[in-house]
C-alpha atoms as a printed R data frame, in Angstrom:
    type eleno elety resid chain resno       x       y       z
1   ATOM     1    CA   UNK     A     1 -17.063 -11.070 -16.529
2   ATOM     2    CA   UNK     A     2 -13.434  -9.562 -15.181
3   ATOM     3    CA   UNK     A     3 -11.622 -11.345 -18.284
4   ATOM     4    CA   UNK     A     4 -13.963  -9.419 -20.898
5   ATOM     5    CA   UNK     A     5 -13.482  -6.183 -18.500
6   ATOM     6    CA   UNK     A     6 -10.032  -6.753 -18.926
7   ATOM     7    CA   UNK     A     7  -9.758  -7.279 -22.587
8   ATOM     8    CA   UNK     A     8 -11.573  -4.353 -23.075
9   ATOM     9    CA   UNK     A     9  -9.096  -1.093 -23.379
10  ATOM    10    CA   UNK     A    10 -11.618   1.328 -23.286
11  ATOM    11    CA   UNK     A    11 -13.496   0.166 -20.141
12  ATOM    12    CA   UNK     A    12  -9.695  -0.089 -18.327
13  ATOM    13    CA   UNK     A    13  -9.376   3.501 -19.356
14  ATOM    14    CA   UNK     A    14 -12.803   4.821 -18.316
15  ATOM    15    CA   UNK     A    15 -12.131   2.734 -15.056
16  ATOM    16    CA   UNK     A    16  -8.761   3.914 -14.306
17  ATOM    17    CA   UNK     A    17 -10.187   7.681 -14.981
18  ATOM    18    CA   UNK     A    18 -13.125   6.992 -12.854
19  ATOM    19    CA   UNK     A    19 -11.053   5.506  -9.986
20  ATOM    20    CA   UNK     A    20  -8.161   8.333 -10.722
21  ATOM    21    CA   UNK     A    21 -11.249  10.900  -9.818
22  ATOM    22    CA   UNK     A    22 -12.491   8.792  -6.817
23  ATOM    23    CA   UNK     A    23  -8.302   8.513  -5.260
24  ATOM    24    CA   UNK     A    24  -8.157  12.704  -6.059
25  ATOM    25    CA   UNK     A    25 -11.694  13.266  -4.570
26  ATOM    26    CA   UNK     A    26 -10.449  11.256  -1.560
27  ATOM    27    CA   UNK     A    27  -7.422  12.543  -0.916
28  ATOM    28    CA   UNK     A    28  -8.589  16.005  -1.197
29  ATOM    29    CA   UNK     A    29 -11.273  15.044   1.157
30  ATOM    30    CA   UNK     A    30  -8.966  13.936   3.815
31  ATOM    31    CA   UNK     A    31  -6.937  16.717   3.381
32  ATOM    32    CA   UNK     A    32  -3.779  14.804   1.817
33  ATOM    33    CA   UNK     A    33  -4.074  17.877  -1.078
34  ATOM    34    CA   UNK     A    34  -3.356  20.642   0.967
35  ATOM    35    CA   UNK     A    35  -0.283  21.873   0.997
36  ATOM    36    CA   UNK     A    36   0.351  23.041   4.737
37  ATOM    37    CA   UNK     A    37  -0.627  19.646   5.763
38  ATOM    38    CA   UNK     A    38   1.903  17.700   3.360
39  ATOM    39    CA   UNK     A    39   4.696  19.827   4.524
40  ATOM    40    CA   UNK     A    40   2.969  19.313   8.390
41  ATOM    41    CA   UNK     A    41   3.960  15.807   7.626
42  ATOM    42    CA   UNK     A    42   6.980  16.062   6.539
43  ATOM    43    CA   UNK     A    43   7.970  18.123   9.255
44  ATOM    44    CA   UNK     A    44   6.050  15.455  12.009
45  ATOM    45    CA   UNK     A    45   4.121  18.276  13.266
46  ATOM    46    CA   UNK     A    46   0.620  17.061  11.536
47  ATOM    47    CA   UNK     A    47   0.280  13.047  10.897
48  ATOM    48    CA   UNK     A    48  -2.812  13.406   8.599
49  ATOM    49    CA   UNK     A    49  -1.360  12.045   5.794
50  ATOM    50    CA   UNK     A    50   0.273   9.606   7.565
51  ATOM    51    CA   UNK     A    51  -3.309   8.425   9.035
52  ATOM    52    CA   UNK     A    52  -4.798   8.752   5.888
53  ATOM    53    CA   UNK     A    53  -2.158   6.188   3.962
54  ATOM    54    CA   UNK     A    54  -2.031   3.950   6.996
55  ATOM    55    CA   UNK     A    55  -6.426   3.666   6.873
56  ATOM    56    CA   UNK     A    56  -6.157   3.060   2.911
57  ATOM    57    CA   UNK     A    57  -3.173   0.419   3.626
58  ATOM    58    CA   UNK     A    58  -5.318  -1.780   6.330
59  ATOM    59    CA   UNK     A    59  -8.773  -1.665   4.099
60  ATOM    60    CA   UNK     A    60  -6.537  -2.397   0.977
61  ATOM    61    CA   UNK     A    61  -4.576  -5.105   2.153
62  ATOM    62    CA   UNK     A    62  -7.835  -6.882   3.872
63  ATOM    63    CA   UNK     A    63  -9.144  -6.252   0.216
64  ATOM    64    CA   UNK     A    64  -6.892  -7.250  -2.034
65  ATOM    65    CA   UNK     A    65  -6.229 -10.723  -0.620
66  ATOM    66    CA   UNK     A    66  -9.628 -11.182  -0.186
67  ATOM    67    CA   UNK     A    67 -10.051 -10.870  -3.985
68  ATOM    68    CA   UNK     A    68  -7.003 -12.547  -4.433
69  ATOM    69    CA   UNK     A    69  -8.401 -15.931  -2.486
70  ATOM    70    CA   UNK     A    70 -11.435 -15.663  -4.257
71  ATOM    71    CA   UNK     A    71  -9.756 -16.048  -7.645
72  ATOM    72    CA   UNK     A    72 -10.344 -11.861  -8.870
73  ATOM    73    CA   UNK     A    73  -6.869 -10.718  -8.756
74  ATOM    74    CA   UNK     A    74  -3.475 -12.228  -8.610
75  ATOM    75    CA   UNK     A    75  -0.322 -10.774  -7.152
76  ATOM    76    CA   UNK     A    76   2.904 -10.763  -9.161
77  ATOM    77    CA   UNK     A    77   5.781  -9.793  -6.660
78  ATOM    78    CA   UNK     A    78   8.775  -7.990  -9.069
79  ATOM    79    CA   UNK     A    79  12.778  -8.407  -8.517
80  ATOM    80    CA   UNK     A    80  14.127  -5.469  -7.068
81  ATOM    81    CA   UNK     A    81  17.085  -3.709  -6.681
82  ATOM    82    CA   UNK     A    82  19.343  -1.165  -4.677
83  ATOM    83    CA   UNK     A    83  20.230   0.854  -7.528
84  ATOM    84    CA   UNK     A    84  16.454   1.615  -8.554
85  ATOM    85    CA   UNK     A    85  15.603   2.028  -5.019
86  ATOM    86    CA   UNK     A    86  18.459   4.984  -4.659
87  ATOM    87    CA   UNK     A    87  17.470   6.562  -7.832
88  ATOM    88    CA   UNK     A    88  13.883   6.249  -7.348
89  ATOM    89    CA   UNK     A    89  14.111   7.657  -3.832
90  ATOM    90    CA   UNK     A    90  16.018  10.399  -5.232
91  ATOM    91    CA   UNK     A    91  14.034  11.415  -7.669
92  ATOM    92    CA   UNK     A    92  10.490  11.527  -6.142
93  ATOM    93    CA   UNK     A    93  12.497  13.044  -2.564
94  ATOM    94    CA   UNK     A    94  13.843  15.649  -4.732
95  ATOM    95    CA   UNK     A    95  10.307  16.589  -5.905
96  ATOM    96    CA   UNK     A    96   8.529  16.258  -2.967
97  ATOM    97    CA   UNK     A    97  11.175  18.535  -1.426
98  ATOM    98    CA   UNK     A    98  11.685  21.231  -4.308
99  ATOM    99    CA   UNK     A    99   7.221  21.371  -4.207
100 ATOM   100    CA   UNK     A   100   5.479  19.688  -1.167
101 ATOM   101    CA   UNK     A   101   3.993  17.231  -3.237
102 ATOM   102    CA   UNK     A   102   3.515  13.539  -4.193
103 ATOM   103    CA   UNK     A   103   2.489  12.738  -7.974
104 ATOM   104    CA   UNK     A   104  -0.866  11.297  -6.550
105 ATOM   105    CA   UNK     A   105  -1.456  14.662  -4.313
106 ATOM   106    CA   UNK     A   106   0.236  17.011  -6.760
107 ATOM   107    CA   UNK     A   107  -2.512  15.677  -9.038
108 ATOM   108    CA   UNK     A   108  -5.248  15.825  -6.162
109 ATOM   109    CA   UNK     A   109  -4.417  19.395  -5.887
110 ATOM   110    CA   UNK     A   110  -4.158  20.703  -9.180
111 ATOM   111    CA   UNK     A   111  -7.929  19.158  -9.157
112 ATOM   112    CA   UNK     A   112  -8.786  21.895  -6.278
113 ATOM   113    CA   UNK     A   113  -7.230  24.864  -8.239
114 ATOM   114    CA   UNK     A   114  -3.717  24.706  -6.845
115 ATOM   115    CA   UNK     A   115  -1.415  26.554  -9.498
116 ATOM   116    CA   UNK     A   116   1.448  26.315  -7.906
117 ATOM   117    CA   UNK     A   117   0.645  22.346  -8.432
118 ATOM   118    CA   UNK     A   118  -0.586  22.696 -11.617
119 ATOM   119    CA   UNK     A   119   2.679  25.093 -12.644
120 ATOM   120    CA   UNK     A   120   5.280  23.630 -10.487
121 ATOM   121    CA   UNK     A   121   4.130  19.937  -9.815
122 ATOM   122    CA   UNK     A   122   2.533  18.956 -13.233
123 ATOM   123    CA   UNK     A   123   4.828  20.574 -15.480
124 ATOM   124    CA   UNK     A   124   7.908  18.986 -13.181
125 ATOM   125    CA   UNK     A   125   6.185  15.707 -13.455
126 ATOM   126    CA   UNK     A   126   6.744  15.682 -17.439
127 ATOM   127    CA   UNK     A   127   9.964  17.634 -17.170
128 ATOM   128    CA   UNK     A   128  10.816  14.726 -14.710
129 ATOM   129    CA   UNK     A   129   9.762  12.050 -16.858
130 ATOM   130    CA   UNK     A   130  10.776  13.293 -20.016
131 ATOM   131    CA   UNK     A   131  14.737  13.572 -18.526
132 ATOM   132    CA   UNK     A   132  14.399  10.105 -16.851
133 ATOM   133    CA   UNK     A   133  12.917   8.670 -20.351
134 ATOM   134    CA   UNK     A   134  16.267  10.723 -22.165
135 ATOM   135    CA   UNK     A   135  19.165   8.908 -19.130
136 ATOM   136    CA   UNK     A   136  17.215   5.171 -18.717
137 ATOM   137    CA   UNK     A   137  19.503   3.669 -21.758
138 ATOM   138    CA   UNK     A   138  22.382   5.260 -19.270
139 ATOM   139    CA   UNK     A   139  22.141   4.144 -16.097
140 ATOM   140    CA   UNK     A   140  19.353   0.782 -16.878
141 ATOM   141    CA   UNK     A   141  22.477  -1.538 -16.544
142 ATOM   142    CA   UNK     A   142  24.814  -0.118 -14.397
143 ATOM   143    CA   UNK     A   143  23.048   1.713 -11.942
144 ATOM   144    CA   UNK     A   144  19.462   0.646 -11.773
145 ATOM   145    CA   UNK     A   145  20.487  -3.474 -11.627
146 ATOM   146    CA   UNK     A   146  22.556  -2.574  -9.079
147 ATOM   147    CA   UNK     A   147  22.307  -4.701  -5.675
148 ATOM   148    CA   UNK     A   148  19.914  -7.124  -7.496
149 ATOM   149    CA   UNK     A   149  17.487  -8.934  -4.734
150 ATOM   150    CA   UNK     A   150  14.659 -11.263  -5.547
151 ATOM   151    CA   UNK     A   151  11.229 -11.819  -6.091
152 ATOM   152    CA   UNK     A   152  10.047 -12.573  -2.244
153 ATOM   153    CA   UNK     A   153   6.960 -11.085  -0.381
154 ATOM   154    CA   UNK     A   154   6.794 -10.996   3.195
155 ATOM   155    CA   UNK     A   155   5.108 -14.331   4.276
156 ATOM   156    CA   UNK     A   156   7.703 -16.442   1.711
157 ATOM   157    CA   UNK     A   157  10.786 -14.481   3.496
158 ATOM   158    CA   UNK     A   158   9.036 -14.807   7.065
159 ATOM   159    CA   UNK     A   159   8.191 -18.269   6.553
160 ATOM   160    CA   UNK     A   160   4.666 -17.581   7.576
161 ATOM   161    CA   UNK     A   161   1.142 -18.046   6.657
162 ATOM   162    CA   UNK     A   162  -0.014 -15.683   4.074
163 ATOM   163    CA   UNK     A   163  -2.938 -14.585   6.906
164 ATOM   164    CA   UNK     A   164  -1.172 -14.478   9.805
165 ATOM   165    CA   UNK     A   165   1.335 -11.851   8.351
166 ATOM   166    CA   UNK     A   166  -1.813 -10.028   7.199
167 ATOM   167    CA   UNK     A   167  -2.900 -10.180  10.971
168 ATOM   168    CA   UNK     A   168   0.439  -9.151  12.399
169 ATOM   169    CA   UNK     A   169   0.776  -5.923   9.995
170 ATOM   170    CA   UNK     A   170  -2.990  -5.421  10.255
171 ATOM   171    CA   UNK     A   171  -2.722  -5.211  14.175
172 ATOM   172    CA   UNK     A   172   0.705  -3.191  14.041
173 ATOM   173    CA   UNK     A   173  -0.514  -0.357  12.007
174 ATOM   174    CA   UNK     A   174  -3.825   0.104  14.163
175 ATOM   175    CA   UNK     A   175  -1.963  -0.196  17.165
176 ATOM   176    CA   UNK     A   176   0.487   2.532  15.591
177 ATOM   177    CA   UNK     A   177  -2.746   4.589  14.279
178 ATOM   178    CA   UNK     A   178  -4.168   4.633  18.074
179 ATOM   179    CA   UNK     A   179  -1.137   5.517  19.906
180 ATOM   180    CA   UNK     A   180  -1.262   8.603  17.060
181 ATOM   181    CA   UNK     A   181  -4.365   8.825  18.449
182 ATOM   182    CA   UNK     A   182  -3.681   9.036  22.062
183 ATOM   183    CA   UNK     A   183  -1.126  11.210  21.919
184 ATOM   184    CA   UNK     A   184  -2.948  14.151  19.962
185 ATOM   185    CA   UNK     A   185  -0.933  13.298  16.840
């Protein structure tokens, strides 16, 4: 059944819109939208979003390789590099500081009425884009190859069962989530 869903483009669509709707509806729900509590964030005087990601992280990763060991999904880790890092940091810190806004909340909020989203974070996303789209011949081999690294999740550099990493990370981040907790974070 998943290899006909996949071959067909019009069901990814409707299920990338329909799970694009869901990820906006929950991240407005959980307040990630707002714009007082991104910039609460950023300034570590409200951990919301921070509490938010971290829930969505631990229920993900439990997910995913649950899927994955069942045969649903497959992960493909991607060589990295310094230079794409940098200029990837760059440009979405540059964004988020200029607006107060991710692309996924930008879009979350421009679903609740936000104009200054829909104005400001929408129309910066293409401008964005579009001027990345116009330099990538530029800087693809120079810059973005830069400090090349490899191909390596966590458990292959670790040396460790896939699991017990899962375990580890899974018990860091609630430990990290009730100590936010605890402390009226």
């Amino acid at each position: 059944m998943l290899v006909t869903l996949h071959k067909n483009k019009i069901a990814q669509i409707l299920l990338g819109l329909l799970f694009g709707i869901a990820f906006g509806f929950l991240l407005q729900k959980g307040g990630a939208t707002d714009y007082d509590v991104i910039t609460g964030q950023l300034l570590l005087t409200d951990f919301t979003v921070l509490k938010l990601m971290l829930s969505a992280v631990i229920v993900g990763m439990i997910g995913f390789h649950l899927l994955r060991d069942f045969g649903y999904v497959q992960s493909h880790a991607a060589e990295g590099s310094v230079g794409s890092n940098v200029i990837g940091g760059l440009v979405f810190g540059i964004g988020f500081a200029l607006l107060g806004y991710c692309p996924g909340t930008v879009a979350g909020a421009v679903g609740t009425g936000a104009l200054d989203a829909l104005f400001g974070g929408m129309v910066g996303l293409l401008i964005g884009a579009g001027v990345f789209a116009e330099i990538y011949p530029l800087v693809k081999t120079r810059i973005l190859r830069w400090g090349k690294f490899p191909a390596v999740t966590v458990p292959e550099l670790l040396n460790l069962n896939l699991w017990i990493v899962i375990i580890l990370m899974e018990g860091f981040m609630i430990g990290f989530l009730l100590l936010l907790e605890y402390y009226g974070l």
